[in-house]
Each structure stands twice: as C-alpha cells, then as structure tokens.
DODREN-761996 format. One record per residue (C-alpha): x negated, y, z negated; residue in three letters. Coordinates in steps of 0.001 Angstrom, whole numbers, padded with zeros to 6 digits, always signed. Each point is the difference from the previous one (the first is absolute). Layout:
# residues N
XYZALA...
# end
This chain:
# residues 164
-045337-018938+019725UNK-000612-001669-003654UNK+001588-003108-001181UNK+002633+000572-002882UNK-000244-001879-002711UNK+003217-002390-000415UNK+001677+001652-003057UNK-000130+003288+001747UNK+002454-001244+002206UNK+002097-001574-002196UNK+000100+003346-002031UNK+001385+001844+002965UNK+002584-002344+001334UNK+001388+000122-003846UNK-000189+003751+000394UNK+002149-000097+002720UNK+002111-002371-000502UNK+002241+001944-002510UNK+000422+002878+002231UNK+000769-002127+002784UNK+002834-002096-002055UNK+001566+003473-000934UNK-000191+001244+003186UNK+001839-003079+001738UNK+002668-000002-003333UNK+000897+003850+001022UNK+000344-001114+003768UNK+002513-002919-000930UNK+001877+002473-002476UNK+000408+002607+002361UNK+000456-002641+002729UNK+003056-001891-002121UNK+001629+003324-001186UNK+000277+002381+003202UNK+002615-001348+002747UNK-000894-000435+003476UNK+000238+003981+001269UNK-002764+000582-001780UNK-002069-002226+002090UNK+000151+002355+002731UNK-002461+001361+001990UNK-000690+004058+000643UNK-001458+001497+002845UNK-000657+003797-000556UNK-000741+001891+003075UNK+001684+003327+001564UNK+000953+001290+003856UNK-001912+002633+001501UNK+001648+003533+000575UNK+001483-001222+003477UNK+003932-000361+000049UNK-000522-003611+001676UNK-002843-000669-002552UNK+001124-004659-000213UNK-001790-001832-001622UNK+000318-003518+001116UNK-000685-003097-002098UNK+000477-003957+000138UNK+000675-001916-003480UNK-000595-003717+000244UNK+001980-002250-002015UNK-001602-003460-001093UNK+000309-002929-002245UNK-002817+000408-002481UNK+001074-002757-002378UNK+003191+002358-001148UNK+002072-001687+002257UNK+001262+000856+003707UNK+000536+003523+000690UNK+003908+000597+000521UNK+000250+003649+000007UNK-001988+003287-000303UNK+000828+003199-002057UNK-001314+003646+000346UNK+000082+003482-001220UNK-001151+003675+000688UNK-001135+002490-002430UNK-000291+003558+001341UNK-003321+000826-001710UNK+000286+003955+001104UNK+000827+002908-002017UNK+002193+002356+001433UNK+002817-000464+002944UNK+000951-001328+003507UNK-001335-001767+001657UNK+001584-003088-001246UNK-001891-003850+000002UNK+001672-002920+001279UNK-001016-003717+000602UNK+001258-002268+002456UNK-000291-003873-000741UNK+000797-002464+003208UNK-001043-003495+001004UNK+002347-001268+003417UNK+003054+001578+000310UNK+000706+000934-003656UNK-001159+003517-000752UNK+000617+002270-003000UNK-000910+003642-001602UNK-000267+001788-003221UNK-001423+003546-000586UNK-000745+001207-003167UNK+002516+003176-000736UNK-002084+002339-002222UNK-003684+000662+000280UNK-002354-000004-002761UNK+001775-002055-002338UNK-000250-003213-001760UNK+002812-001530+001466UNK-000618-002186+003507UNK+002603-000465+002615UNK+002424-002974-000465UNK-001484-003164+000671UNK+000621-001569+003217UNK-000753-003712+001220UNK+000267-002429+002747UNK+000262-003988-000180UNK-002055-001988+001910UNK-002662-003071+000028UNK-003915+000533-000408UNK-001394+002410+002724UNK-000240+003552+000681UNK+002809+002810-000978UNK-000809+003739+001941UNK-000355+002866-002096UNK+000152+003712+001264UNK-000529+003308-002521UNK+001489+003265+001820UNK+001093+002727-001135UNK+002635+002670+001101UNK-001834+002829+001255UNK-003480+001979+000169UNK-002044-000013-003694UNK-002674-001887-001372UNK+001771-002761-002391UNK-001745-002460-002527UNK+002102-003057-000729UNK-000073-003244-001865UNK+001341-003203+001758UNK+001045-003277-002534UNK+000289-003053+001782UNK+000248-003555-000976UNK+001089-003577+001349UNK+002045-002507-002158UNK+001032-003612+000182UNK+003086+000900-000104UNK+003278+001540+002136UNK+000365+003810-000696UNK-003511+000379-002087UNK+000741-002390-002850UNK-002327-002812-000832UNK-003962-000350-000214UNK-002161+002666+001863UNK-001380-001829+002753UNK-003240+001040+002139UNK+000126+003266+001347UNK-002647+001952+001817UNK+000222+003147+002149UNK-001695+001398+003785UNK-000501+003720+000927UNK+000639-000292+003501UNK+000427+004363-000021UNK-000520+002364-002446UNK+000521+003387+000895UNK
# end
C-alpha cells in the first residue's frame, strides 16, 4: 500500500467533516425534541401456529450514564391481519406481575402500556397468545430513571431464552 501525500488527507477529513457535523446536529434535534417513549426499543418477532406458542424473554435494566433504572414500561402490537387468536404480554420481576393484550389485530394501535417499578436487574417477559394461529407481533419496551416510566431512558437490553 502507497503513501498518501499529506494534503490528501487533509482534503478528506474536510470532506467529512460537514456531513459528520450535520449528522450529529440532526441527532441532538431529534434527541431534544422527542420525549422519552420514543426511546424505546422494538422487538418484532411472531409465535408459531401452536396454541401454547411463548415466547420467553429477559430485559435488563442498567445505569448507562442516564441515571439508575427505577422502572420498566412495555407494549404489544398484534402485527396479524385478520382475527383470534389474540397476543398478550406478561411483564414480572419478584412477586409483582402484570398483563396487557392487544384487543384488535392488524391495527396500528398497541395494547395499553403496562410497567413495573423496580431497581437495575432483570424484569421477565412472556408473548402468548389465546389460541391456535400463527401471530406476528411487535413488543416496545423501555427502562426509565424514573417511578412509573418517567425520567431518562436508562440501559436496557433483552435475552431470548425461548422462541417458539
């Protein structure tokens, strides 16, 4: 490999540099001007034809410099055209445990949000569904630093531990 002369670089890190400054202005824009649900994370998947057809998942909450994780929110979207079988997701971490299904398949609208409060660590998600059908669905979660999903979106990473 040839050496380049020392302008040539120059040029290019001046091409770049403009792009790179507009592309970091649009982040911070879009950053400053969309509230924290927007910061979630979606995990599109569906359940096999089966009527048990879980799939069973593990979201990790962390402090990743937005502060300590104090609660975690998700959401299902029934992804499916058509009828029954309905989704559902299941949140739980100790002894706390709650549900939402989403109420009409195929459209844009997700189930209601549900959430649990609770320190970093790991929250237990499960995706069924109410009968035999093959179902696409998309699952919005996110962890805040604060009670009942307000405040900064913390760290937050998902496990498959079954996907069926």
């Amino acid at each position: 490999m040839g050496m380049m002369a020392p302008g040539s670089i120059r040029r290019r890190r001046a091409e770049a540099t403009p792009a790179l400054l507009i592309g970091a202005l649009v982040a911070t824009l879009a950053s400053a001007l969309v509230g924290t649900p927007a910061a979630a994370h979606t995990r599109n998947d569906s359940l096999g034809a089966q009527a048990a057809a879980t799939d069973h998942l593990e979201i990790t909450c962390f402090d990743n410099g937005g502060g300590a994780p104090q609660s975690i929110q998700v959401e299902i979207l029934d992804a499916s055209p058509g009828a029954l079988p309905q989704v559902s997701v299941q949140l739980q971490r100790g002894d706390s445990l709650v549900s939402a299904s989403d109420t009409t398949n195929g459209d844009s609208s997700p189930s209601p949000e549900i959430g649990l409060n609770g320190p970093v660590g790991i929250f237990r998600v499960l995706v069924t569904k109410s009968g035999a059908g093959l179902k696409y669905y998309s699952l919005s979660y996110h962890c805040t630093a604060g009670p009942d999903g307000a405040g900064n979106h913390t760290g937050t990473s998902i496990s498959v531990l079954q996907n069926q």
